[in-house]
C-alpha positions in Angstrom: 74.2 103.4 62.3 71.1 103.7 64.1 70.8 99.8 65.1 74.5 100.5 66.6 73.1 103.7 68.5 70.4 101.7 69.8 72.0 98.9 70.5 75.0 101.2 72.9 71.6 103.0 74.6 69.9 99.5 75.4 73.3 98.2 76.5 74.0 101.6 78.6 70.4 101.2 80.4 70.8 97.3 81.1 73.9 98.1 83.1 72.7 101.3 84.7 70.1 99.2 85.5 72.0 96.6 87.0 74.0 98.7 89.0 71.0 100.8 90.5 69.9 97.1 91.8 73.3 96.4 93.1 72.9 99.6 94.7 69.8 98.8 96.3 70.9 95.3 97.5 74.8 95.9 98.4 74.7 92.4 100.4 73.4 90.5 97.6 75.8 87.2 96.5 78.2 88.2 99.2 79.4 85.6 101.6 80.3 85.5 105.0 84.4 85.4 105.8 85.5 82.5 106.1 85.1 80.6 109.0 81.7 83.1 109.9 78.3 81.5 109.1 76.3 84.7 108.8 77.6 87.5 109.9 74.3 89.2 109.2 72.0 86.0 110.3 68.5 87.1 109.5 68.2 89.8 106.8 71.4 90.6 106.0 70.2 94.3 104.0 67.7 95.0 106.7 68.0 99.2 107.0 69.2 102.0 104.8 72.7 99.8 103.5 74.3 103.3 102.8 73.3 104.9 106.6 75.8 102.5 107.9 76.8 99.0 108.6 73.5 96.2 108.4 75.7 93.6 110.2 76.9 95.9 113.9 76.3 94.2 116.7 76.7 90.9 115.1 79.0 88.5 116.7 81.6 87.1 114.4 84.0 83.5 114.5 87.5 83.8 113.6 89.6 84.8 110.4 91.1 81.2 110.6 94.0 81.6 112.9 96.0 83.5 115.0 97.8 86.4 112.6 101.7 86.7 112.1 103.7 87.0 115.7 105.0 90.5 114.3 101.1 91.7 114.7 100.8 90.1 118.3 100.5 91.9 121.5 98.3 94.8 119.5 94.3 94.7 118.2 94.8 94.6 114.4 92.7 96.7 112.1 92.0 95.6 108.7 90.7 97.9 106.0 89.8 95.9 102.6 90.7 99.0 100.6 89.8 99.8 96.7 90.7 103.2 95.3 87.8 103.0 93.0 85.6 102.0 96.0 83.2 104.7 97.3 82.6 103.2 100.6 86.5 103.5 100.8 85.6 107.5 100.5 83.3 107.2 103.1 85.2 105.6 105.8 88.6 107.3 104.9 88.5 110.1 107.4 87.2 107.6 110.2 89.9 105.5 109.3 92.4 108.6 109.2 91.1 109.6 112.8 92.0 105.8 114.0 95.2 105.6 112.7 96.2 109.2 114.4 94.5 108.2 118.1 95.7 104.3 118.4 99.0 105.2 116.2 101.2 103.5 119.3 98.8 100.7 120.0 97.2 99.4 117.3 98.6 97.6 114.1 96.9 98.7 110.9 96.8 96.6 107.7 95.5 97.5 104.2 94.4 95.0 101.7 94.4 97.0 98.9 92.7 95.3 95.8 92.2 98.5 93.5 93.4 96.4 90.2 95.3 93.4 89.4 99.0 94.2 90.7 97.5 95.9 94.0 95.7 92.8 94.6 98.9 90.6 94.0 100.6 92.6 96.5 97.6 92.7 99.0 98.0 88.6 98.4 101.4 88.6 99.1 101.3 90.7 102.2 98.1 88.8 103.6 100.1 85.6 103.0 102.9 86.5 105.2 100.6 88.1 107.7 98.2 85.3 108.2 95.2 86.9 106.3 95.3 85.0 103.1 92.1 83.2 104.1 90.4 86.3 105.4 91.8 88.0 101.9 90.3 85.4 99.5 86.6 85.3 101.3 86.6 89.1 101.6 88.0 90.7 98.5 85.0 91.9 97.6 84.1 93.6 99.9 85.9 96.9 100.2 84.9 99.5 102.4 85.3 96.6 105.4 87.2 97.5 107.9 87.6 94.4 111.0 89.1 94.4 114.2 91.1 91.0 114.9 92.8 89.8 118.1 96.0 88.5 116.5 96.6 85.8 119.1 93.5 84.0 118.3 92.3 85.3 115.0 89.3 86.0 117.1 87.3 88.8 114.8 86.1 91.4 117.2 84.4 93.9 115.2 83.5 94.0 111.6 81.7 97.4 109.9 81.2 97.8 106.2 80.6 101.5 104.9 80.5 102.6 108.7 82.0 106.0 109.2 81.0 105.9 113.0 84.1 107.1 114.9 82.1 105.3 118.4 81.9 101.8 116.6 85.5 101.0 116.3 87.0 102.9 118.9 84.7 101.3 121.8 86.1 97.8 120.7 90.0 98.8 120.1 89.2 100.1 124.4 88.3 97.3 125.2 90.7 95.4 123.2 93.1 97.4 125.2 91.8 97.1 128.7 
């Protein structure tokens, strides 16, 4: 009984453990979308990872290809959504804010990839959208939310765990200009 007790509180500390690093390191194994080669070229944690996003002002490539025609003619946000996900917390009322002020000019699309049948229908809605790409080399990273020109699949803005109200409505402007 005690080896078993030991055993669960050696177990419980490992992973607590491990989670305090991936904490510490929230970039750590994550790759850039495709077609991107670093959206964070340099150090890509550099900065407090939970005061905001470590990759603004970076520069990004292209999801892959222009998006569906159904999202052309508007800037497309994309939030990579988990309900588990406390980023996801963070950004909501930013998000919430967006969705109310660019309601008329702005197509929003969630990728929700909470658990297994969320994920399946985030697949199947990607897929038809022209995200399927972008989907597969960013599932992981929830909290995300990118700005895309549909036309080109050009990625204007990309923010992870960034609540900043000024970072994504100073792109969707000028998108909109």
């Amino acid at each position: 009984m005690k080896v078993q007790y030991l055993a669960t509180i050696s177990l419980a500390s490992i992973l607590g453990l491990g989670l305090a690093f991936g904490c510490a390191n929230p970039c750590a194994g994550q790759e850039a979308p495709a077609g991107v080669s670093d959206p964070c070229a340099g150090d890509p944690c550099a900065g407090d990872p939970c005061a905001g996003d470590p990759c603004a002002g970076e520069t990004y490539a292209s999801i892959g290809g222009p998006l569906a025609s159904e999202l052309h003619g508007k800037p497309v946000v994309v939030d990579m959504f988990a309900s588990w996900c406390s980023a996801c917390q963070n950004i909501a009322p930013t998000l919430a804010q967006l969705k109310q002020d660019y309601e008329e000019t702005v197509n929003f699309v969630v990728l929700d990839v909470s658990d297994r049948t969320t994920t399946a229908e985030a697949e199947a809605q990607a897929k038809a959208l022209g995200l399927e790409e972008f989907l597969e080399a960013n599932k992981s990273q929830t909290g995300m939310l990118t700005i895309v020109e549909p036309e080109t699949g050009k990625i204007l803005a990309q923010h992870r765990n960034n609540p900043s109200l000024d970072a994504y409505t100073t792109v969707l402007d000028q998108a909109l200009d």
